[in-house]
Structure formats: C-alpha cells, structure tokens
PyMOL commands that place a pseudoatom at each C-alpha (Angstrom):
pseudoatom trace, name=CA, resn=UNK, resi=1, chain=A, elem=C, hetatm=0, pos=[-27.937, 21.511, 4.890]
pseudoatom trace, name=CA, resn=UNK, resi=2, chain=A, elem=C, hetatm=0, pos=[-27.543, 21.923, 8.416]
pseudoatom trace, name=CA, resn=UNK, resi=3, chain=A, elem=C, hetatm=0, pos=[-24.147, 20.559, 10.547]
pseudoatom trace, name=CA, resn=UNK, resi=4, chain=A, elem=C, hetatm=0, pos=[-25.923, 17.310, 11.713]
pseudoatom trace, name=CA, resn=UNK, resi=5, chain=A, elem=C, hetatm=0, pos=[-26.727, 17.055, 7.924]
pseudoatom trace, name=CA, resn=UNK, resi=6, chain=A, elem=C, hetatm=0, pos=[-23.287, 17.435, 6.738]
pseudoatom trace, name=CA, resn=UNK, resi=7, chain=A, elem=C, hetatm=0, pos=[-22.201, 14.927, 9.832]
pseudoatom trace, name=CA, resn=UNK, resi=8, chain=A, elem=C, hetatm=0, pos=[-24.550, 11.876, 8.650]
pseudoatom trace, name=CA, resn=UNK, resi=9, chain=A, elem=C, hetatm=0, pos=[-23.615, 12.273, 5.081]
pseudoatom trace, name=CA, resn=UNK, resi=10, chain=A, elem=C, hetatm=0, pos=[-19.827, 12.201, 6.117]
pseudoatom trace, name=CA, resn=UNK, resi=11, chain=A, elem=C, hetatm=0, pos=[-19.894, 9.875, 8.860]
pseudoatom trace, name=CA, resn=UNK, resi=12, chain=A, elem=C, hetatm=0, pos=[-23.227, 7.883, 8.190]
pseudoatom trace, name=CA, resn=UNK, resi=13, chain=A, elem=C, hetatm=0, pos=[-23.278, 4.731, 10.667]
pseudoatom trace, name=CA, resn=UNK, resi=14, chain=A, elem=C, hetatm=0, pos=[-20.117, 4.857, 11.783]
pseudoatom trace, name=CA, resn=UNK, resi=15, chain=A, elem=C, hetatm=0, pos=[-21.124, 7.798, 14.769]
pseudoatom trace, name=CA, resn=UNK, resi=16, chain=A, elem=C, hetatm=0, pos=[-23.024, 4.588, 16.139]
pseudoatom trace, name=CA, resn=UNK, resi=17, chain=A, elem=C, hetatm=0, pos=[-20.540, 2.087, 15.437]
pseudoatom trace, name=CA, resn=UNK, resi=18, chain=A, elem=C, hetatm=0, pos=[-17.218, 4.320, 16.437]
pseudoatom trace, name=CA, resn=UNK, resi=19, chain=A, elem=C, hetatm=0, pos=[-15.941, 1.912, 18.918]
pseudoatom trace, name=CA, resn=UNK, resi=20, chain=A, elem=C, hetatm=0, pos=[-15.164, -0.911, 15.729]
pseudoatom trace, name=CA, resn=UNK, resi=21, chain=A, elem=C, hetatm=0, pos=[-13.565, 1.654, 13.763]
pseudoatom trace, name=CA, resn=UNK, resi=22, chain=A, elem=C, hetatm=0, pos=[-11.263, 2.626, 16.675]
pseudoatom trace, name=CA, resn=UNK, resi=23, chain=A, elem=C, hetatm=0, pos=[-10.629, -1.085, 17.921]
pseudoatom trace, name=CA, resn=UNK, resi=24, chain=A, elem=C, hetatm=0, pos=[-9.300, -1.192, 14.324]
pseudoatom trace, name=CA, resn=UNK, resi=25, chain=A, elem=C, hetatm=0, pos=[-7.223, 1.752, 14.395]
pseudoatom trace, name=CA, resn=UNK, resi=26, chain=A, elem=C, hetatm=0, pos=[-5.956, 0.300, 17.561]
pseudoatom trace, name=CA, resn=UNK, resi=27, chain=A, elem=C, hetatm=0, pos=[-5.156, -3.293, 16.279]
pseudoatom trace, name=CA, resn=UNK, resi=28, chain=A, elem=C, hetatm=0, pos=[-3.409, -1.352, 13.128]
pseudoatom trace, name=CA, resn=UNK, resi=29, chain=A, elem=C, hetatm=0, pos=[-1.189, 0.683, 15.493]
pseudoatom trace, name=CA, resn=UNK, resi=30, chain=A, elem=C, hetatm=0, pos=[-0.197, -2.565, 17.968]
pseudoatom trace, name=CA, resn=UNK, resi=31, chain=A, elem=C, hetatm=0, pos=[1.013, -4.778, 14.633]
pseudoatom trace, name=CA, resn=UNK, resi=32, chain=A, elem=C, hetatm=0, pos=[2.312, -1.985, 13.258]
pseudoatom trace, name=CA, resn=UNK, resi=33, chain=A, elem=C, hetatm=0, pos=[4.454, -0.884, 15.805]
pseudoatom trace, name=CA, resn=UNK, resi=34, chain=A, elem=C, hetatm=0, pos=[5.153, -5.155, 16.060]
pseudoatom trace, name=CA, resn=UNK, resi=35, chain=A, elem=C, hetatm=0, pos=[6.370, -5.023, 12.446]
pseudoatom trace, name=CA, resn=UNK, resi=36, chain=A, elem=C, hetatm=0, pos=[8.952, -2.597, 13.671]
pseudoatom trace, name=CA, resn=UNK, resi=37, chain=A, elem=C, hetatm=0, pos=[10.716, -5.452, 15.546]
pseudoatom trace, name=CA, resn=UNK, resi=38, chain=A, elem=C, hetatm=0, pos=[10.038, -8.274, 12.807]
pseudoatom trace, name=CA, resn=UNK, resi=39, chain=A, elem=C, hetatm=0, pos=[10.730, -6.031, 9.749]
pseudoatom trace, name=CA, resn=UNK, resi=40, chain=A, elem=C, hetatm=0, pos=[12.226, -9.407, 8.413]
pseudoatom trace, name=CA, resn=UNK, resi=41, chain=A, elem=C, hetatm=0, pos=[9.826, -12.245, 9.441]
pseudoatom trace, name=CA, resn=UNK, resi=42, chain=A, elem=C, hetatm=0, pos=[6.971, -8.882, 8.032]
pseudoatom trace, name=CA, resn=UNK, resi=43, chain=A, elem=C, hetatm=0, pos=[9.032, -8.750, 4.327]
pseudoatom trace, name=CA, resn=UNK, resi=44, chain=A, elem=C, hetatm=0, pos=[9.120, -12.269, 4.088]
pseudoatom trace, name=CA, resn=UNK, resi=45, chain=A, elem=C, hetatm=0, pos=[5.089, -13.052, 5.239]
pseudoatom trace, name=CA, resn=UNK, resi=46, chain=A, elem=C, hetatm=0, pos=[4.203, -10.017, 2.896]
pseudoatom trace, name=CA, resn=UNK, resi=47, chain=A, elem=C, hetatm=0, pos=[6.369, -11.418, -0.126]
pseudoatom trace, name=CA, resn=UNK, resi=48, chain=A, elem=C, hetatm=0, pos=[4.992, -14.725, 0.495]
pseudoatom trace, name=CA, resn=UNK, resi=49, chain=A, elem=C, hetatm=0, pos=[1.637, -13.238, 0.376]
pseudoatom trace, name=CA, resn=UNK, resi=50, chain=A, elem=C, hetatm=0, pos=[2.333, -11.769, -2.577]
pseudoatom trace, name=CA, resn=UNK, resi=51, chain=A, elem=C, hetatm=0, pos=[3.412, -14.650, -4.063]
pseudoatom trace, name=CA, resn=UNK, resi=52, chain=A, elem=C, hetatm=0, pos=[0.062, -16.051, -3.087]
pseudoatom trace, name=CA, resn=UNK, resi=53, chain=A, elem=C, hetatm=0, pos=[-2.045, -13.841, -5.140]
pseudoatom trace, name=CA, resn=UNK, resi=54, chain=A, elem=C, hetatm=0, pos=[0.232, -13.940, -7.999]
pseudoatom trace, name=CA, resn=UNK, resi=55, chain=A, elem=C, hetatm=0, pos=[-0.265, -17.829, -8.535]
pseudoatom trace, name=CA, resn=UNK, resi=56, chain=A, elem=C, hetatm=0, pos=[-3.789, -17.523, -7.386]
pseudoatom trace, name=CA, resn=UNK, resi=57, chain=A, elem=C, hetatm=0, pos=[-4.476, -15.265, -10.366]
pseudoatom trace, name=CA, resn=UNK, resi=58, chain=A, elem=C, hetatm=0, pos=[-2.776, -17.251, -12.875]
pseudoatom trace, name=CA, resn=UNK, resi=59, chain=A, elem=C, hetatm=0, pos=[-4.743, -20.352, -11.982]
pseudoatom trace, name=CA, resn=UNK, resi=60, chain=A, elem=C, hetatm=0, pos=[-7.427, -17.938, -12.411]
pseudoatom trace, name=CA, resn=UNK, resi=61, chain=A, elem=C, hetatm=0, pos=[-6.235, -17.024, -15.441]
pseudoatom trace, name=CA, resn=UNK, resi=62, chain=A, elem=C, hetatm=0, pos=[-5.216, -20.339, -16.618]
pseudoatom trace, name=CA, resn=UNK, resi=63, chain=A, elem=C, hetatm=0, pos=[-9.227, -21.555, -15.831]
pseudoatom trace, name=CA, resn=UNK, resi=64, chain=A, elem=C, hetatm=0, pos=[-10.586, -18.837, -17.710]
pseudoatom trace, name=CA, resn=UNK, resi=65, chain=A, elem=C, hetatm=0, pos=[-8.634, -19.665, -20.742]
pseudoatom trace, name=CA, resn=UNK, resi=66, chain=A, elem=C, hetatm=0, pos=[-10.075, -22.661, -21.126]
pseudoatom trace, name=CA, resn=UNK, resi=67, chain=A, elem=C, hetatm=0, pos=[-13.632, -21.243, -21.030]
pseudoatom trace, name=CA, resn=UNK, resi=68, chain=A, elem=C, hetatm=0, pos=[-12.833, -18.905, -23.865]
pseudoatom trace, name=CA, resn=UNK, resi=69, chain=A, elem=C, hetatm=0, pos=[-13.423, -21.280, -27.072]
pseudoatom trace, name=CA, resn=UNK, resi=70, chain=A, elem=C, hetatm=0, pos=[-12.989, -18.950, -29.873]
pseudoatom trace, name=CA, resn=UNK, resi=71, chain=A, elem=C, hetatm=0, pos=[-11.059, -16.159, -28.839]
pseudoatom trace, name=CA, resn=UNK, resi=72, chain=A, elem=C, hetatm=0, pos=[-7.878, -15.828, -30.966]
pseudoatom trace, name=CA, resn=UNK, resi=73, chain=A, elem=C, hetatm=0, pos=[-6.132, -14.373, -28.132]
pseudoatom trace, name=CA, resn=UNK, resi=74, chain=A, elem=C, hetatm=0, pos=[-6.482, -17.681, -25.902]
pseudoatom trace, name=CA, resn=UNK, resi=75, chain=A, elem=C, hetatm=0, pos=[-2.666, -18.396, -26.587]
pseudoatom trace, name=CA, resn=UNK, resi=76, chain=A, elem=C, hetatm=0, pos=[-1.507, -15.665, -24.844]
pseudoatom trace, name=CA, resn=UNK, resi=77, chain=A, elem=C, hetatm=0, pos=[-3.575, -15.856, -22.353]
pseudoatom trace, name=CA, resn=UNK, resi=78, chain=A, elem=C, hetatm=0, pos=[-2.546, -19.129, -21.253]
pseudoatom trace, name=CA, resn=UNK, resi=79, chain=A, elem=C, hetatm=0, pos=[1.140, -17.799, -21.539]
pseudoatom trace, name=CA, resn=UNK, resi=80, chain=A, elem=C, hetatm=0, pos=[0.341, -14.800, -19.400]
pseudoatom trace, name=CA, resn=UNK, resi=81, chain=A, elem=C, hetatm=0, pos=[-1.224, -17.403, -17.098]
pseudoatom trace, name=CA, resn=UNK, resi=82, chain=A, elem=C, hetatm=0, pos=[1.669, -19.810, -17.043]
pseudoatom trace, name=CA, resn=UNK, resi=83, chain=A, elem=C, hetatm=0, pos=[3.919, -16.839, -16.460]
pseudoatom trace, name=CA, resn=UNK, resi=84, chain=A, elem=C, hetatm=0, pos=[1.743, -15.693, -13.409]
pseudoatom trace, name=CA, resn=UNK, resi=85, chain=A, elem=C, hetatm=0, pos=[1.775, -19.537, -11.701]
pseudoatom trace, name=CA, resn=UNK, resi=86, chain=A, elem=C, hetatm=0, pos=[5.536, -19.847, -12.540]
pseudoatom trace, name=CA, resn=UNK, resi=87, chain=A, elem=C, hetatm=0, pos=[6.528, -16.422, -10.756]
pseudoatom trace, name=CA, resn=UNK, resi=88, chain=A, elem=C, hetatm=0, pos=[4.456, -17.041, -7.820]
pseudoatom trace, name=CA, resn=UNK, resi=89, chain=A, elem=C, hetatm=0, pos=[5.846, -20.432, -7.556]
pseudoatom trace, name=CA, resn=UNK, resi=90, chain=A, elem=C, hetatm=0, pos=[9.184, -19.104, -7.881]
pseudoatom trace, name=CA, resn=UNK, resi=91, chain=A, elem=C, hetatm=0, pos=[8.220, -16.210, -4.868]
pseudoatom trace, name=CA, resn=UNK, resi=92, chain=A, elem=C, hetatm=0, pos=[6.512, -18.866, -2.993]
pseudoatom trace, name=CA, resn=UNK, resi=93, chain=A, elem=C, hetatm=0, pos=[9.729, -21.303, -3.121]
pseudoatom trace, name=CA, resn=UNK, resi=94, chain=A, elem=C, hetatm=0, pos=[12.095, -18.352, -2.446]
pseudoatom trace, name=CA, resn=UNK, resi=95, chain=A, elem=C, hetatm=0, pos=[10.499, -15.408, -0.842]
pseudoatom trace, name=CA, resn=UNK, resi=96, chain=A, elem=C, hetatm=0, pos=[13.798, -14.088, 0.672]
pseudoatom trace, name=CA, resn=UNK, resi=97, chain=A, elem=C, hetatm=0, pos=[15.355, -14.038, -3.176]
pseudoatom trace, name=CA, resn=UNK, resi=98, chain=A, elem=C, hetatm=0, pos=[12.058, -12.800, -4.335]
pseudoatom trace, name=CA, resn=UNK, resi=99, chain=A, elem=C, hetatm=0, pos=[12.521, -9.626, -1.884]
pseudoatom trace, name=CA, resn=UNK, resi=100, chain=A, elem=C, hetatm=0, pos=[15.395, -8.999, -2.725]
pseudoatom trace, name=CA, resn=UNK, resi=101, chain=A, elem=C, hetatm=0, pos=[14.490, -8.321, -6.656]
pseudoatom trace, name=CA, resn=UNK, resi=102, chain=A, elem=C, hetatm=0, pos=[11.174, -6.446, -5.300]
pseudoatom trace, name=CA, resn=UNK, resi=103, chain=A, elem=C, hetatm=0, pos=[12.694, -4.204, -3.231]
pseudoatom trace, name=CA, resn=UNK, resi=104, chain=A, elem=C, hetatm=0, pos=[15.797, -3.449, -5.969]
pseudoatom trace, name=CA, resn=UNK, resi=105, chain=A, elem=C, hetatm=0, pos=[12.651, -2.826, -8.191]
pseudoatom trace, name=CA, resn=UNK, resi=106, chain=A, elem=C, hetatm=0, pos=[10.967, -0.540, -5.303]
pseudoatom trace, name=CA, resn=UNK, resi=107, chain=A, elem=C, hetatm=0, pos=[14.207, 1.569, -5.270]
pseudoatom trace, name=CA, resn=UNK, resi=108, chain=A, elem=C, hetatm=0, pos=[14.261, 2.135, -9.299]
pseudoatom trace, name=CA, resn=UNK, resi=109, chain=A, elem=C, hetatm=0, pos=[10.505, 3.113, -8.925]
pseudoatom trace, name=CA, resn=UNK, resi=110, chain=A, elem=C, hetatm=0, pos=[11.453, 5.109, -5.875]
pseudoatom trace, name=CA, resn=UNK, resi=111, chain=A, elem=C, hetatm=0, pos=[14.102, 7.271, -7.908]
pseudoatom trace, name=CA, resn=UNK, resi=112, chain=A, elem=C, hetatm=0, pos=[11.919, 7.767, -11.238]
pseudoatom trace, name=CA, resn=UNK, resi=113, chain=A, elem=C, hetatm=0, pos=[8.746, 9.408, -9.366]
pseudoatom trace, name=CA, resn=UNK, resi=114, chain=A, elem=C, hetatm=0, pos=[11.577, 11.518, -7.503]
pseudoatom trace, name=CA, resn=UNK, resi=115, chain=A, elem=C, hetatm=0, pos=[12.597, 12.477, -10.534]
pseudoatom trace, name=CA, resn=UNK, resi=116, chain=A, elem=C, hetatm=0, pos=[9.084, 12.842, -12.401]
pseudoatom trace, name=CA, resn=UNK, resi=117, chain=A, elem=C, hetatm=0, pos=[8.073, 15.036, -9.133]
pseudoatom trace, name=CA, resn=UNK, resi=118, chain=A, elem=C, hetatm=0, pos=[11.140, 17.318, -9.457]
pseudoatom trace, name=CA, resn=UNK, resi=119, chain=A, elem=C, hetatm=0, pos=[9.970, 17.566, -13.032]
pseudoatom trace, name=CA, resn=UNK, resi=120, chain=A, elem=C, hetatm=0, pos=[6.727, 18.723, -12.328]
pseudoatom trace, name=CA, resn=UNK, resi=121, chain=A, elem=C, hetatm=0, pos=[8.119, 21.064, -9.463]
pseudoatom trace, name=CA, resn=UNK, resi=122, chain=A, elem=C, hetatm=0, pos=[10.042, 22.922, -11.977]
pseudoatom trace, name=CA, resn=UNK, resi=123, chain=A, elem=C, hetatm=0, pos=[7.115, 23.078, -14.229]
pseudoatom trace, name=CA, resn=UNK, resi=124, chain=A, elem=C, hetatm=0, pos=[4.833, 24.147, -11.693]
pseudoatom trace, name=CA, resn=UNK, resi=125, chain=A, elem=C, hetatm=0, pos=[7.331, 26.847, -10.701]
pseudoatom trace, name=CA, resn=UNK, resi=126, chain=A, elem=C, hetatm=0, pos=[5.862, 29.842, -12.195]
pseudoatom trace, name=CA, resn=UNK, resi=127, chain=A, elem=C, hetatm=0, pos=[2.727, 29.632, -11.653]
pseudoatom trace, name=CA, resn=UNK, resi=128, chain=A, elem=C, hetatm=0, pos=[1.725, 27.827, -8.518]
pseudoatom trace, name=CA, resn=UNK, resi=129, chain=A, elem=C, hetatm=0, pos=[2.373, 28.914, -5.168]
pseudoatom trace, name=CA, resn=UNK, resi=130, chain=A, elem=C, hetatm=0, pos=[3.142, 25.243, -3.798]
pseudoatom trace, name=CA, resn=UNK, resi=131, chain=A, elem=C, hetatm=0, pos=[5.674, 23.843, -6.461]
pseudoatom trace, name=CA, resn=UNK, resi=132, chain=A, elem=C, hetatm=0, pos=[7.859, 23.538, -3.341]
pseudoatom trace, name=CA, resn=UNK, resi=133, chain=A, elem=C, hetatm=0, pos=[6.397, 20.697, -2.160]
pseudoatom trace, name=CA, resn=UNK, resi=134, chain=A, elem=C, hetatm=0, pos=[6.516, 18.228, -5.259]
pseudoatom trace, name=CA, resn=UNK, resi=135, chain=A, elem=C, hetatm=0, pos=[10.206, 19.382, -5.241]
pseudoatom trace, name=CA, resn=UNK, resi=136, chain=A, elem=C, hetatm=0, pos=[10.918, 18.294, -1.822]
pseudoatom trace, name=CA, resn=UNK, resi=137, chain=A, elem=C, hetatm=0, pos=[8.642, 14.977, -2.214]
pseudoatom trace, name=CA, resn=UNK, resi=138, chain=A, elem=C, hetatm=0, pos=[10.682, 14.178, -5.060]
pseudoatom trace, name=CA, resn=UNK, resi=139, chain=A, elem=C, hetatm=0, pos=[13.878, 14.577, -3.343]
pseudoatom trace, name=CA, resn=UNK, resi=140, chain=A, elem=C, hetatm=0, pos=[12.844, 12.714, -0.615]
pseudoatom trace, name=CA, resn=UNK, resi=141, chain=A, elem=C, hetatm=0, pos=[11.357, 9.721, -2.958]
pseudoatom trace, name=CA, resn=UNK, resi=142, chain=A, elem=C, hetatm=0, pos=[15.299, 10.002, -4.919]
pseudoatom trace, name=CA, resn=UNK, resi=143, chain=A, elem=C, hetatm=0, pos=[16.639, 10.024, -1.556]
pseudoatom trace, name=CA, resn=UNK, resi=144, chain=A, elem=C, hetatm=0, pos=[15.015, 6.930, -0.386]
pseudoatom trace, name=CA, resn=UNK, resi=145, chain=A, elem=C, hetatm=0, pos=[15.752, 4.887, -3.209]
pseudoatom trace, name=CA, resn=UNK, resi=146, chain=A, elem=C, hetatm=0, pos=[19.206, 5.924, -3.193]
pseudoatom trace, name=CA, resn=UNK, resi=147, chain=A, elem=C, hetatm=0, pos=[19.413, 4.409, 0.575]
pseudoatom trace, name=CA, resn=UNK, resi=148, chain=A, elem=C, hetatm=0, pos=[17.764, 1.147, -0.550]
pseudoatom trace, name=CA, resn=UNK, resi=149, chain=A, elem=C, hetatm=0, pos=[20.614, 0.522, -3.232]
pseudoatom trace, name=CA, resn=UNK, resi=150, chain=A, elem=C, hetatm=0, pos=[23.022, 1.483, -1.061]
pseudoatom trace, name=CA, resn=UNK, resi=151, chain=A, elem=C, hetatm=0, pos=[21.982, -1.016, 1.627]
pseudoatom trace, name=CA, resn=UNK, resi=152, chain=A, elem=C, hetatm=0, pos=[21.262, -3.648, -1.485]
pseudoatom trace, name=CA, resn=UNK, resi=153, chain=A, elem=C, hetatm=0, pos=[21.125, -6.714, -1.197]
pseudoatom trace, name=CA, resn=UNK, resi=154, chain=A, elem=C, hetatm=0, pos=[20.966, -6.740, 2.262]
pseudoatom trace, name=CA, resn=UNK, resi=155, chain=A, elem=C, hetatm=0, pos=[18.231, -3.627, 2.242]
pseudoatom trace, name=CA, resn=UNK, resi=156, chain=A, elem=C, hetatm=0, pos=[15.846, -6.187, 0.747]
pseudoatom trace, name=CA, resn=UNK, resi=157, chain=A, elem=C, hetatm=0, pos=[15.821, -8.321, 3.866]
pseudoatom trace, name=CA, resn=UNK, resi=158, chain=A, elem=C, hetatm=0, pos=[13.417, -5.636, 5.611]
pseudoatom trace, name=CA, resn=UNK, resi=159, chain=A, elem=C, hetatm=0, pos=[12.457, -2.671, 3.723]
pseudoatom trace, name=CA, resn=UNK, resi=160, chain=A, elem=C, hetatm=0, pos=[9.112, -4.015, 2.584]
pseudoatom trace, name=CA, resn=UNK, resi=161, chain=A, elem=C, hetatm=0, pos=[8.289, -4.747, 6.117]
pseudoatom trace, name=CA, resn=UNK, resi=162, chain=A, elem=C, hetatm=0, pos=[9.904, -2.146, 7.370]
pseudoatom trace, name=CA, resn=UNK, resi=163, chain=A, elem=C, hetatm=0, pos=[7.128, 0.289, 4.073]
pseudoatom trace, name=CA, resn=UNK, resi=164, chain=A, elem=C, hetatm=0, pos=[4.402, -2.608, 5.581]
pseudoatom trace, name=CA, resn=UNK, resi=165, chain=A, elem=C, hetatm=0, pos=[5.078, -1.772, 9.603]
pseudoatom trace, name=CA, resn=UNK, resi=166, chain=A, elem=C, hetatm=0, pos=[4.795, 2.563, 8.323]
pseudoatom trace, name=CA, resn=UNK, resi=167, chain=A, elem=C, hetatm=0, pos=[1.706, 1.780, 6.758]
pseudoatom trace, name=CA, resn=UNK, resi=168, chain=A, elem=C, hetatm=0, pos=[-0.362, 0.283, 9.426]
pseudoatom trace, name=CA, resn=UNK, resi=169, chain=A, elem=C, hetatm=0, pos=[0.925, 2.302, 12.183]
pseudoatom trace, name=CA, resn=UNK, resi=170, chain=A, elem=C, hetatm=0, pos=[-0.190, 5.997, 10.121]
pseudoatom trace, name=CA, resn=UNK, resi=171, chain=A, elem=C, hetatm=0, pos=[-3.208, 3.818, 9.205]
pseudoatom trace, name=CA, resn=UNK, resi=172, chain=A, elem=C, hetatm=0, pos=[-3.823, 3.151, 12.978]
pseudoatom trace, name=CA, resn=UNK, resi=173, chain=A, elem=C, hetatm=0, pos=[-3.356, 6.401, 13.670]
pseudoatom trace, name=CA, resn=UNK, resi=174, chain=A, elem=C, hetatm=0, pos=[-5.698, 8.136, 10.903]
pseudoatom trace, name=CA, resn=UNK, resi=175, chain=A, elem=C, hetatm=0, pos=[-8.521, 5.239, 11.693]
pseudoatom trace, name=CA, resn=UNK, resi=176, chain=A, elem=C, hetatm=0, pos=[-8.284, 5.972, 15.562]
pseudoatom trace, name=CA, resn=UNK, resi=177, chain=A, elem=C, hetatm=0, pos=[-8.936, 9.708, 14.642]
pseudoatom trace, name=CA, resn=UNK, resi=178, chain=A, elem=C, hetatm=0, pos=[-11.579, 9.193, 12.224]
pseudoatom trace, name=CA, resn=UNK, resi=179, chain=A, elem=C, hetatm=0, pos=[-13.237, 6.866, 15.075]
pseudoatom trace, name=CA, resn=UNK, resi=180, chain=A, elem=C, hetatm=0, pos=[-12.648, 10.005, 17.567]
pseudoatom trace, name=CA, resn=UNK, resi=181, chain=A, elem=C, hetatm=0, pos=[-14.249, 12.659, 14.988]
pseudoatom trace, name=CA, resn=UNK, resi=182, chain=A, elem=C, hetatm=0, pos=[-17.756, 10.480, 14.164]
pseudoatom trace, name=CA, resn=UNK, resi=183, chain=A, elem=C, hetatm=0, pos=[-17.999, 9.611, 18.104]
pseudoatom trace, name=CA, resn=UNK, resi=184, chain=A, elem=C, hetatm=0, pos=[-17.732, 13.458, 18.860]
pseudoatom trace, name=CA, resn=UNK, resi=185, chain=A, elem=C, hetatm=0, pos=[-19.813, 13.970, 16.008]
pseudoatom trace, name=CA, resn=UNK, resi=186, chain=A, elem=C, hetatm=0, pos=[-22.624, 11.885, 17.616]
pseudoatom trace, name=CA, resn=UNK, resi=187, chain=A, elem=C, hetatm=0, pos=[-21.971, 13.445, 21.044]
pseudoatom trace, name=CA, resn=UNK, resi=188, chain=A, elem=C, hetatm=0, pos=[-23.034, 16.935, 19.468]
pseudoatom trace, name=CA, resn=UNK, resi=189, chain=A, elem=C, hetatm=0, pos=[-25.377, 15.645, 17.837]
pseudoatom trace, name=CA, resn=UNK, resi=190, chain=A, elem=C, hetatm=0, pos=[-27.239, 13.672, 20.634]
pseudoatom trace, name=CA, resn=UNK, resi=191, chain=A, elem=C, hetatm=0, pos=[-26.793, 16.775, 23.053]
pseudoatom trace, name=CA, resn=UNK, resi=192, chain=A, elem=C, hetatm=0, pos=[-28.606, 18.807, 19.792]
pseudoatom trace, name=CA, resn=UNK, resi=193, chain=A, elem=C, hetatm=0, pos=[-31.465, 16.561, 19.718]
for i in range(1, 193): cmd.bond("trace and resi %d" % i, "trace and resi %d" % (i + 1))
show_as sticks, trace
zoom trace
C-alpha cells in the first residue's frame, strides 16, 4: 500500500470536505473559549441537559414497559423508569442543587481513579518503562478532586462548565488539526497525480 493508499483509508472524504471539519474545530474553539466566561450559565445549561435525557429515557423506559406483557421483570422496570422521570424532574426543577451533588460525585470519582492509577503505577513499576505516567495521572486526578471538595459547595457552581468549556476548546483544537492534516494530505496527493 502506497502513501496515497494509506491517506484515503485514514482520511477517506474528509481530504475533499476539510473545510467542514475545520469550520467545526473552529466553532468548538470560539464556544469553548465562551464557556470560559459563563462557566456558570455552561454548568447549569449542561445539568439541565442532563436532566433532559435522564427523564427522556425514563419515559422511554416507562413506554417500553408497557409493551413487555409477560416479562416477570416488568415491575422493576417501571420502578427503574419512575426513578429515571423523578430524578430528571428533580434536575430539571433544580439544576443549580442538582450540580452541586454531580460535581461532589465528580470529585469522589476524581479521587478513586487517582488512586486506582497510583495502584497500577506501582504495579507496573517493575516491569514497564512508563509506570511514571499513570503515577503522575493519578496524582493529578487525586489532586483535582481534592480542589473540588475544597471549593464545595460553591465548586459545583462551575466546575462542570468549567470540564465542558476544556473539552471543546482541546476538541477545537484536535478537529482544526485533523482538518489541516487531510487538506495537506490532498495537496500531496493532487500535486502526485
């Protein structure tokens, strides 16, 4: 397999349509960097998203229990259901309380991989070169969480738009370079042919 090969497999139709993937590298990177100066008004729309889906998928849920004649696990069902509506409800009402649990629950997640990581760095220690780097990603998640509870409950006011703002800006950035690599990709190419 020849470059150009190995160029149309990776990149496939995005060398001709470049210019979409980089307009939406670019419109990551402008509400990301946005979300910097709303990390509040970004917590509470993401929340309230959140919530959203939640109560969407017990109605969901809820529907599809009632099209399930037979099944002797239709009970639960309809209380798993009932418990998805009632906590999206409950988000929806209150999205501001709502991130305030979530991002108290971020923070414990935050410090157990940090400490599952530093686990694994230790194990890893004698026999891989690189153990260094789960260590010092598990520090950093312990570290993290640690900041969250010690700004809690006021750190639950904007660290999920705050996480929400860090994701689309690197996700701007890494869908503006992908855009960059296929459209010099088809450049070679086209001066090849």
């Amino acid at each position: 397999m020849n470059l150009a090969e190995i160029r149309g497999a990776v990149f496939g139709d995005v060398k001709k349509n470049w210019g979409w993937l980089l307009a939406l590298g670019i419109v990551s990177l402008i509400l990301g960097t946005l979300g910097f100066y709303m990390t509040f008004a970004l917590t509470l729309a993401s929340v309230l998203f959140f919530g959203i889906l939640i109560l969407g998928a017990g109605v969901l849920q809820l529907v599809h229990a009632f099209t399930c004649k037979g099944w002797k696990s239709v009970l639960w069902h309809v209380l798993i259901a009932l418990l998805y509506i009632a906590a999206g409800i409950d988000i929806i009402l209150d999205p501001a309380r709502a991130s305030v649990v979530l991002t108290l629950v971020l923070a414990g997640i935050l410090i157990a991989v940090g400490v599952m990581r530093i686990l694994m760095a230790f194990q890893l220690r004698p026999v891989a070169a690189g153990w260094f780097w789960p260590l010092l990603s598990g520090l950093v998640s312990i570290l993290l969480g640690g900041m969250i509870i010690a700004e809690w409950p006021v750190s639950g006011l904007w660290v999920i738009g705050l996480f929400v703002a860090i994701e689309l800006v690197f996700s701007g950035w890494s869908t503006v370079f992908v855009a960059l690599a296929a459209r010099r990709a088809a450049q070679e190419d086209a001066v090849k042919a």
